[in-house]
N, C-alpha and C positions, 0 to 999 in steps of 0.2 A: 683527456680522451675525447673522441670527437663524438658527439651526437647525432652525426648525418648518420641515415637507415636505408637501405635497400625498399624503397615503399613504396606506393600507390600517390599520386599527386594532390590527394588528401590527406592532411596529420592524422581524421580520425578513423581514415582506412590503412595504413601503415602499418607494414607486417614487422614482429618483435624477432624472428626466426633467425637475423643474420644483423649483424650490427658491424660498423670499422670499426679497429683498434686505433686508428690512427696510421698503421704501415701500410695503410691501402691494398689491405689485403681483408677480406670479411673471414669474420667467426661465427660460426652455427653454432647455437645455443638449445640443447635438448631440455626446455623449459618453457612451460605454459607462459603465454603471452599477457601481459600485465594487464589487460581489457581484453573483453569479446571483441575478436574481429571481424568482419561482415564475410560470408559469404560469397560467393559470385553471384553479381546480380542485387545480394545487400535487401536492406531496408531503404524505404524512399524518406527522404527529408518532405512530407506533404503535410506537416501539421503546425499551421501559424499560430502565431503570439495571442491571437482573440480566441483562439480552439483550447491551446494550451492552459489559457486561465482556467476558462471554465471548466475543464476536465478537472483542473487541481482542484476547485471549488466543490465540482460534481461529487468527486473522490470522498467528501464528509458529511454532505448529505446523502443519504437513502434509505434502505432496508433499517437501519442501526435505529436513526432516531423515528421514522413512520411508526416503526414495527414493533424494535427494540424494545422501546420504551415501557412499552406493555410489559415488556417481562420483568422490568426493571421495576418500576413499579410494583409489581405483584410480590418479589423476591426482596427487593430492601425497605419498600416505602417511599414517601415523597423527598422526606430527607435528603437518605441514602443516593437516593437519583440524581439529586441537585448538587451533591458535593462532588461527589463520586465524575460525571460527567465533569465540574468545572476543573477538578484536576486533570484529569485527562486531556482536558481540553489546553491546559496550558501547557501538557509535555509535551504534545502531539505541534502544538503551536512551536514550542524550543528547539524540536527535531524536525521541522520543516525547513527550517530555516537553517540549520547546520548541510542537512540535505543541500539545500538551493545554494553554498558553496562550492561544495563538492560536482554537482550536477552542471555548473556553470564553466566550471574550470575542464572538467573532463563530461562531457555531452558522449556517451556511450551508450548503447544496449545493454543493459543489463543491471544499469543504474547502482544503488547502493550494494548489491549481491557480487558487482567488480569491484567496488570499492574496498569494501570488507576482502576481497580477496589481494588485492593490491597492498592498502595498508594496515593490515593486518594480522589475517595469516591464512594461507591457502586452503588448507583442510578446514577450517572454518568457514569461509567463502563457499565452498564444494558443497559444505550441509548446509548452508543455510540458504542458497538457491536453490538447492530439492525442496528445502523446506515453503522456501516462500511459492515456488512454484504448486505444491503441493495446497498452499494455502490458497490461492490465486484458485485453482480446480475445484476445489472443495466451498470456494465463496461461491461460484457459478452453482453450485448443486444448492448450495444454500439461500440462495433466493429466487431460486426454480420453486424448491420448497416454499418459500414465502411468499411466493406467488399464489398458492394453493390458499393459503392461510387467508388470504387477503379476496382470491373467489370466495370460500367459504362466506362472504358477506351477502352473497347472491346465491350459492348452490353450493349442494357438497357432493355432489354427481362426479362422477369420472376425474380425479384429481390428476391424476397422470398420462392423460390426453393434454391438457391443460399445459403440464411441464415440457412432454415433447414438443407440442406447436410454438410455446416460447425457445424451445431449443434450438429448432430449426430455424427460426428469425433470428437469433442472435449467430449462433454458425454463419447465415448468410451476408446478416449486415458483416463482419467481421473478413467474410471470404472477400470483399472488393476491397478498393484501395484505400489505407488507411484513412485518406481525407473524409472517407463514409462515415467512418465509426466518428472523428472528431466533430463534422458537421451533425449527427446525432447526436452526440454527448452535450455537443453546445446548446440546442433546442431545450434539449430536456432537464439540465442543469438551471436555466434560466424558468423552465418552468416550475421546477421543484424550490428556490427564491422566493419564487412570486406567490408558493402556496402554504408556505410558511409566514409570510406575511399577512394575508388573509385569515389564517389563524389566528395568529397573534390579536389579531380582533375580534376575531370570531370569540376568541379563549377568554375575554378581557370583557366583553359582552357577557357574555355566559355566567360569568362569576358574577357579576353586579348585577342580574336580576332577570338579565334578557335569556329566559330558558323555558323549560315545556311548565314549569312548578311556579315559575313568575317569583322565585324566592332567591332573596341575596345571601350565595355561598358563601363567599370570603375564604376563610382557613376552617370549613369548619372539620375537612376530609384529613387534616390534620391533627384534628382531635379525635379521631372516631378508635375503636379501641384497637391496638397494633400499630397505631401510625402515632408517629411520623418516619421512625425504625424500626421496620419489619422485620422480625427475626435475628435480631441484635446483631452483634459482630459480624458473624457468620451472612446476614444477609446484607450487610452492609459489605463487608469482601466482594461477595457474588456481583455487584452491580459494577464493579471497577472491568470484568470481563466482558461485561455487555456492553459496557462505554467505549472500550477498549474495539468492541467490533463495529460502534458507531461508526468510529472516528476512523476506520481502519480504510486506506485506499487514500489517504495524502503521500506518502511514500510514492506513489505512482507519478507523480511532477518529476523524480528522477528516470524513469522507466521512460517516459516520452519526449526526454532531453535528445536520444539517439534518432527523434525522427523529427525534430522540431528544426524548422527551418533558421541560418543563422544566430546557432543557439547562444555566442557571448553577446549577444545584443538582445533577442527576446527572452533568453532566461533569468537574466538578471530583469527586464521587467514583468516576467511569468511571476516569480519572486518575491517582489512588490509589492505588485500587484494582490497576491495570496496577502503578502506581511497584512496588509489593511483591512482585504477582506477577511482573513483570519478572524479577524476583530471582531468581526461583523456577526460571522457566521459563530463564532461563541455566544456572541448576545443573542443571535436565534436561539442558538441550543439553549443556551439560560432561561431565557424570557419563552422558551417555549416548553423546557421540561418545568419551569414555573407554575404554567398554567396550568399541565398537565394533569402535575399534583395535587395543584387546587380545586379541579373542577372534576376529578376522575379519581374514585375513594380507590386506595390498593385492593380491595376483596369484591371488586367491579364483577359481574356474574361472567365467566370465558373470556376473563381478560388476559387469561396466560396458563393455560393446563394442557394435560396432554395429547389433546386432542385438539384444540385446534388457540389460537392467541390473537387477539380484536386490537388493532391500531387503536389510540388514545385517540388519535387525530379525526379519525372517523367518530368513535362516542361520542366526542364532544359538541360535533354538528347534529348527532344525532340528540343528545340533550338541548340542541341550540331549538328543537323541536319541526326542525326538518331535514326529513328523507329525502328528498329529494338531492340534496346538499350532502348530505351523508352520502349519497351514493356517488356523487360528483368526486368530492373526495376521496373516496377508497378509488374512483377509477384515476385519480391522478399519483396514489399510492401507487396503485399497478405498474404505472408507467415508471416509477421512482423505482420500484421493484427489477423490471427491464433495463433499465439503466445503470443499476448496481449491477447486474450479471453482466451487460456487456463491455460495463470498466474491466470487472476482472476478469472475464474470459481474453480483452485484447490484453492488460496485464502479466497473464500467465502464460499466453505465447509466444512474449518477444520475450518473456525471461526463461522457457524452454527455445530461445531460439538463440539467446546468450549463452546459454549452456553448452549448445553444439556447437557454439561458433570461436570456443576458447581451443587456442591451437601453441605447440603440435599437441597439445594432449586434451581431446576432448573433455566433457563433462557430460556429454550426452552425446546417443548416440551422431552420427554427420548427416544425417536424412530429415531432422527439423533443422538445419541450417538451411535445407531449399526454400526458395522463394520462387513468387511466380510473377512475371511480367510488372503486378503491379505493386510488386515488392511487398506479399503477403506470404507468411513462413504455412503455410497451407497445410501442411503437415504435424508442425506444432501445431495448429491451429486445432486439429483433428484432434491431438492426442490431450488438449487440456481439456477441450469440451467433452472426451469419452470418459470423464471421472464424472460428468455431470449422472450418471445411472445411479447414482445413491441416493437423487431425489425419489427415483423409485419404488425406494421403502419403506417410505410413508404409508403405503400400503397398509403394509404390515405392524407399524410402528407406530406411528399416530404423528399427523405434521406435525402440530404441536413438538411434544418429544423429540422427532428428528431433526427440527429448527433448531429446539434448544441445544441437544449434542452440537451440533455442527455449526451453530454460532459461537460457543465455547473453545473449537479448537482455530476457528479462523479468528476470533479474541485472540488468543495466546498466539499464534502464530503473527499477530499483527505487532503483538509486544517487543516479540524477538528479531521483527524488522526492525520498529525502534531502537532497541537496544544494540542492533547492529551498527546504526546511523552514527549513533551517540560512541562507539567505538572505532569505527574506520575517521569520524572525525579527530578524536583525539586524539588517532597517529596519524594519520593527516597534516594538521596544525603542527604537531609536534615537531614532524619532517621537515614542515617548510621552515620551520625557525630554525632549527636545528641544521640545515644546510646552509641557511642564510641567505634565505631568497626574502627579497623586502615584498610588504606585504602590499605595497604598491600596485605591485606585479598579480595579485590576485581580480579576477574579472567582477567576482562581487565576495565582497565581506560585509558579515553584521558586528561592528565591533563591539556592540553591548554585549555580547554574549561571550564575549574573550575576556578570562581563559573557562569562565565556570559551565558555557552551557554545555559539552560535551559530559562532564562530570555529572551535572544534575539528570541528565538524563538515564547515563549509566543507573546511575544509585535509583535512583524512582523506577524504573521500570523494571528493575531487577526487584525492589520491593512489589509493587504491584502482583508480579510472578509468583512469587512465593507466599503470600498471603493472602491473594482472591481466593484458592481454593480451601480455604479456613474449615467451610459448613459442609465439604465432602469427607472432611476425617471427624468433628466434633458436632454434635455431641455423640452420634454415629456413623460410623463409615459407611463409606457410598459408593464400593467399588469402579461402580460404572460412573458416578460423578467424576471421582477421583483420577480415572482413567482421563477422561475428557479434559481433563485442567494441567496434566503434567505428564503425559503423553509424548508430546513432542521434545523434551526435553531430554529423555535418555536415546529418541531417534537422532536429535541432532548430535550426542555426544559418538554413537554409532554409526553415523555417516563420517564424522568427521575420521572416525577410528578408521573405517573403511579407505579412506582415503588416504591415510600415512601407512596405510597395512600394500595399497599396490602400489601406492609411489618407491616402495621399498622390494616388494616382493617382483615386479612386473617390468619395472621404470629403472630404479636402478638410484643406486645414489651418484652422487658426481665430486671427484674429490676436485677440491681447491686449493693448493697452495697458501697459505695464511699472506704473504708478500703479496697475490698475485691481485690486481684490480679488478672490479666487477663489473662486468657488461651492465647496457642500462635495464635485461629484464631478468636480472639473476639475483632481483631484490625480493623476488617473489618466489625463490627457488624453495623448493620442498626441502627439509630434511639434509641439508650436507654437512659432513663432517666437521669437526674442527680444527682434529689433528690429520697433516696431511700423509695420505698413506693408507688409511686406517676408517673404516667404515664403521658408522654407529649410529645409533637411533637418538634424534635432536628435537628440539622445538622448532616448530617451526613460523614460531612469532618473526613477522617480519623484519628487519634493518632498519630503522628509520632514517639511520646514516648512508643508506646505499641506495632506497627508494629513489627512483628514477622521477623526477617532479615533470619532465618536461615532454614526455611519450604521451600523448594522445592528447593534447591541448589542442583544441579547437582553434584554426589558425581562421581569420575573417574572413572570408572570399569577397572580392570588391564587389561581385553582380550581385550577390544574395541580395533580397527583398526582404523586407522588414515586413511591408505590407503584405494583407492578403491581397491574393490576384483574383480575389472573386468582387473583391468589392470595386467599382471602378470612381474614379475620380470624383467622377460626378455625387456620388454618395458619399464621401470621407465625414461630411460634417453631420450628416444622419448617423452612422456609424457611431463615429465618436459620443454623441449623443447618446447614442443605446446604450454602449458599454457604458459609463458612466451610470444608468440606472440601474441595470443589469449588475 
């Protein structure tokens, strides 16, 4: 059968709608399109290889480890925080890198949430991009909130003035053309590097004697009574959810493959380049929830209650015995705080803009699919940041409290991205061997990870899931904990229900012939029959025998520029220089 498609002179704009059979005559196929297709008008390709890093980079530091920590500490101990963190850190590390296969070979809007719909199974794909979008909305509110937490070092005056004036800067940086948000995200990514490093000295000093007390700590926050595991089991689970929303927004290196300029060339070094820094940015987190520990006791006076939870990173300059530095730092929190909201506010756009752009059968409705001149879905834009009003009700709530809620479900909802990654990979992989395409042909593989990393990932992160919420059922239940920890799980079982109830009831099933061959996007069909004639309710786990491997592969275009166009000639070897320390 022949693979030529009635399309757009772009592979990764090519409509799935009509396909040859080979008689030269086309077939219209009443079946959602194996990737989100753009719009009229689209997403702009405006985000290069030097942006793209450090967005990946950006993606794992912010709110999580500044802010986090504090809770994490308080809830497990020093321990607890240290282990807890270093696993995470190497799932999250395993599923980047399964991700950067997938995102290299197919450079889509919509990133792992098309994938999982592709190779895996539709009605699955449908809930878990409500869901992640839903997470993406709900992280923007959640470090609106954290924002509050982190003034409270200065004043506790009008908290939610505070949240709208950050709303409106993040809306607007967001409403220009994406190159804003990447030339922001790179500034401030490099600065939030550079302030962890700083620490690392600062925290390192502080323990060996240079403090307000002039007394050498060492492990002693480790002995004090409760520590080193705070709250046994129970508070040792809790902390794998807070790690969990540390680390959460490396997934998003698939999400900006659909705007990343000649993506099988800078993805595979966006990729890399992560593989290394990954490394790097672990030993941060180690060598910095390290210090934490050491120099900042778990029962620190407001270091996580429900009213309001103090950066470690702050106390510890404040121990270093000056305020002034203390205040330096909490304002470069702030900025780390802004930068978290504005990854997931851009985040949660293009994946409500993924949504509307899956055709002929939407996912959402066709009015976030508009773009504006400079290729911003303005309308998604609008509808992800209107979830941001539940910072609101801190009000009423106490930040403290409303952080915690709402780091919890953007924790799990970060799980169930992974766990999605680590699943669209292993029918992925599966397909390509299984058709018998050499792996040659793949733009980037990590072969150390063939065949177990997909598997490890599933299995860990599905434990993770089921066992952080440990201390909301034992030793008494905790409705409203409980709520907040597995929540999302019986909505994704219900979106997904939702969506084999109207592919059935509304759409229609489509009988096939058992003889007949399958177009290339009828691998993804919902629900068809098997005996032909005869309508019936199916799984609708994908084919991995009929999976179309070749639809939306990034074909090279010769003009693409590798480089950025802002840098010119004359700078390349300053440049290079920077990234490298950077």
């Amino acid at each position: 059968m022949s693979r030529s498609a009635s399309c757009s002179s772009s592979r990764t704009k090519s409509s799935a709608k009509s396909f040859s059979d080979g008689s030269g005559s086309e077939r219209h196929v009443d079946a959602e399109a194996p990737f989100p297709q753009p719009a009229r008008g689209g997403l702009h390709r405006g985000l290069s290889a030097r942006q793209v890093q450090m967005i990946a980079i950006a993606g794992t530091i912010g709110t999580g480890l500044f802010l986090g920590t504090g809770r994490s500490l308080a809830q497990g101990g020093p321990a607890s925080m240290l282990i807890c963190y270093g696993i995470v850190g190497f799932i999250v590390y395993v599923t980047l890198l399964l991700l950067g296969e997938m995102a290299t070979q197919y450079p889509v809007a919509g990133s792992f949430n098309a994938y999982a719909t592709r190779f895996f199974s539709p009605s699955y794909g449908f809930a878990l991009s409500w869901n992640y979008w839903f997470n993406d909305a709900v992280s923007v509110a959640s470090d609106l909130t954290a924002a509050q937490l982190v003034l409270q070092f200065w004043t506790t005056s009008h908290p939610w003035a505070v949240s709208l004036l950050f709303w409106v800067f993040l809306v607007s940086v967001n409403a220009f053309h994406v190159k804003a948000y990447g030339e922001m995200e790179y500034w401030l990514s490099f600065l939030k590097v550079a302030t962890i490093v700083v620490f690392i000295i600062v925290g390192i000093l502080v323990n060996v004697g240079v403090n307000r007390s002039h007394t050498y700590i060492g492990t002693h926050n480790w002995h004090i009574p409760g520590a080193p595991f705070v709250g046994g089991f129970g508070g040792f689970a809790k902390v794998f959810v807070t790690a969990s929303f540390a680390y959460g927004g490396t997934e998003s290196l698939g999400i900006t493959a659909g705007e990343t300029k000649n993506p099988s060339q800078n993805m595979p070094k966006v990729v890399k380049f992560v593989f290394w820094r990954q490394i790097r940015i672990l030993l941060f987190y180690v060598l910095s929830i390290l210090l934490i520990g050491l120099n900042v006791p778990w029962d620190y006076p407001n270091l996580s209650n429900k009213t309001t939870t103090t950066s470690p990173f702050t106390i510890v300059f404040t121990l270093a015995g000056s305020t002034v530095a203390a205040s330096f730092m909490n304002a470069v929190i702030l900025t780390s705080v802004l930068s978290a909201g504005n990854h997931a506010l851009f985040a949660g756009t293009r994946v409500l803009y993924g949504l509307s752009t899956v055709g002929p059968i939407p996912h959402a409705p066709r009015i976030f699919s508009r773009t504006t001149q400079a290729g911003v879905p303005l309308y998604a834009l609008l509808a992800t940041s209107s979830i941001s009003v539940l910072c609101l009700g801190s009000s009423y709530i106490g930040s403290g409290q409303l952080w915690g809620w709402l780091q919890t479900i953007v924790g799990v909802s970060n799980q169930i991205a992974w766990l999605s990654i680590g699943l669209a990979s292993w029918r992925f992989r599966k397909a390509w061997i299984r058709q018998g395409r050499s792996l040659d042909e793949m733009k980037f593989r990590v072969s150390w990870t063939w065949p177990w990393g997909p598997y490890f990932v599933i299995i860990t992160v599905i434990a993770l899931i089921l066992i952080q919420g440990w201390s909301s059922i034992f030793p008494t239940f905790s409705p409203v904990d409980f709520v907040s920890y597995y929540i999302e799980i019986p909505i994704m079982v219900v979106m997904a229900l939702c969506w084999i109830l109207a592919k059935n009831t509304f759409i229609g099933s489509i009988t096939v012939p058992s003889n007949a061959p399958l177009d290339p996007p009828n691998e993804t069909t919902s629900l068809i029959p098997h005996d032909t004639g005869r309508d019936k309710w199916t799984s609708d786990i994908v084919d991995i025998r009929t999976i179309d491997l070749y639809s939306d592969e990034y074909a090279d275009e010769p003009l693409d520029e590798v480089k950025d166009e802002t840098r010119g000639k004359r700078f390349q070897l300053f440049w290079r220089l920077y990234d490298m320390i950077a």
